[in-house]
N, C-alpha and C positions, 0 to 999 in steps of 0.2 A: 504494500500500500504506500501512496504517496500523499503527499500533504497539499492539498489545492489551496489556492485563496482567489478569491475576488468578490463582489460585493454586489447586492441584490436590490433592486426599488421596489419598495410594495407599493401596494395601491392605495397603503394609505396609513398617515400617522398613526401607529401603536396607542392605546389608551393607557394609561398606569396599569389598569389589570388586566390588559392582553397581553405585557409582557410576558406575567409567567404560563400561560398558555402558548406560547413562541418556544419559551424553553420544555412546556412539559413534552411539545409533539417533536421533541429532538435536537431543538438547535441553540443548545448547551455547547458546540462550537462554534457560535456567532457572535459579534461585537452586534446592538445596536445602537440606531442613530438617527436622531432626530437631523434634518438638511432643508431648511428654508420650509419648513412645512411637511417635508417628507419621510416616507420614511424607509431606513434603510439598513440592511443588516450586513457586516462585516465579515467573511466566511473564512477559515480555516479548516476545512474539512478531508481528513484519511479520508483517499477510495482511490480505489484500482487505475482509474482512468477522470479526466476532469470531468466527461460526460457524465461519468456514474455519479461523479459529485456535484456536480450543477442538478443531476435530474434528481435525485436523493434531496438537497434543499430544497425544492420548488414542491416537490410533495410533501415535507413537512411543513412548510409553511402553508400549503391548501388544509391541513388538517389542525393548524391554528387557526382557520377563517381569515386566510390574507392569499392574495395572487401577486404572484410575483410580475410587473411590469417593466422591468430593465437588466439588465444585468451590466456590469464593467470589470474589468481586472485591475487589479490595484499592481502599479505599478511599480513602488516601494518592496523591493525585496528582499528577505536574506540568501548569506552563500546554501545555505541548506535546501531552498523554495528553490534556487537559479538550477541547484544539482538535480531536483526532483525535477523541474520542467523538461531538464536538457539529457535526463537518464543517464546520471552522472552520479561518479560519488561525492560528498562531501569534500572527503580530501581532496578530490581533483581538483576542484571549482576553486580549494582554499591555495593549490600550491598554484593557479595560473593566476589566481589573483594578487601575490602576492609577485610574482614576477620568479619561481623558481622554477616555474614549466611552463610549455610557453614562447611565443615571440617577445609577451611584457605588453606592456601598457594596456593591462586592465582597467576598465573605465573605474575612475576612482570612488570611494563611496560619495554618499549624499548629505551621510552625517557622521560624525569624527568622535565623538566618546561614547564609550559602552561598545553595545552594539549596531554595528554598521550594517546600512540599508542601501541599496543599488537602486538603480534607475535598470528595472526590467528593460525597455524598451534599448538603454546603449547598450549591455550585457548581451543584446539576442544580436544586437548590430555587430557588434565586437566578434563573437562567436562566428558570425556569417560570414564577417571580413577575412579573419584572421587565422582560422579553422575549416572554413570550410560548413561550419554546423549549424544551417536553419533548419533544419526539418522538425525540430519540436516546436523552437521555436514559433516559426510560420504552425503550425498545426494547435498549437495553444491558441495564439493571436486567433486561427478561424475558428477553431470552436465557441471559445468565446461569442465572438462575432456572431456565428452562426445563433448559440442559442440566446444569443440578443435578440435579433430578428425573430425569432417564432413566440418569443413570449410577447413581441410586440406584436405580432401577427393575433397571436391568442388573445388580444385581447382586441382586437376592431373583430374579428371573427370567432366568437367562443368556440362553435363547432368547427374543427379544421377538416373533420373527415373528409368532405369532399374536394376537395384540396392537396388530400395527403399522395395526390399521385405525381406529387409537383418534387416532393422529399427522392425521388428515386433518382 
């Protein structure tokens, strides 16, 4: 299992006591977040594959009484998220980041005490450039993407069935 993240728009501001109906239907691995009104859950979620964890929040959040209407990936990373996206280990990610494997000039972090956060988006650039290696990357980027799109879709169309022969 790997560690996904990215972040979800519901349909609508959490009341104080839908929060713990948010956590009882499972997503005791979500940050939430109130945003200009809206509302939005922060995700960290183990599973196999980002699809299985995108489509795993979105049904637990239907069985809080909320639809999920956006999705984004959070582009703040650690070296642990960057290895899990790129099916990498830890240590790889941490010796090219550091400049001992490697051509060097890992894009630097975003922030300088504690622990350090990356800009996914230079990391995948860096990786494509310099390795050779988008294939996760570009495949995270459209999954995402992708299940952006259908939860937007899902909701101008509740019923997608006649539709669904467009997903082939």
């Amino acid at each position: 299992m790997s560690l996904h993240e990215f972040t979800v728009y519901l349909d609508r501001q959490p009341a104080d006591e839908e929060f713990d109906a948010l956590f009882d239907a499972g997503l005791d691995d979500t940050t939430p977040e109130t945003n200009n009104g809206r509302g939005l859950l922060h995700v960290a979620r183990d599973a196999d594959t980002l699809a299985s964890a995108i489509l795993s929040v979105v049904d637990d959040i239907a069985k809080a009484g909320f639809h999920v209407v956006g999705i984004e990936d959070e582009d703040l990373v650690s070296l642990k998220t960057i290895a899990a996206r790129l099916g990498r280990t830890p240590e790889s990610v941490r010796l090219l980041s550091t400049g001992k494997r490697g051509p060097g000039n890992f894009p630097a972090p975003l922030t300088g005490d504690g622990w350090s956060l990356y800009s996914w988006t230079a990391v995948a650039s860096w990786f494509a450039q310099n390795l050779g290696d988008d294939t996760a990357a570009d495949e995270h980027t459209r999954i995402i993407a992708a299940a952006n799109h259908l939860v937007r879709a899902r909701a101008l169309v509740p019923d997608l069935a006649p539709l669904a022969a467009l997903a082939r």
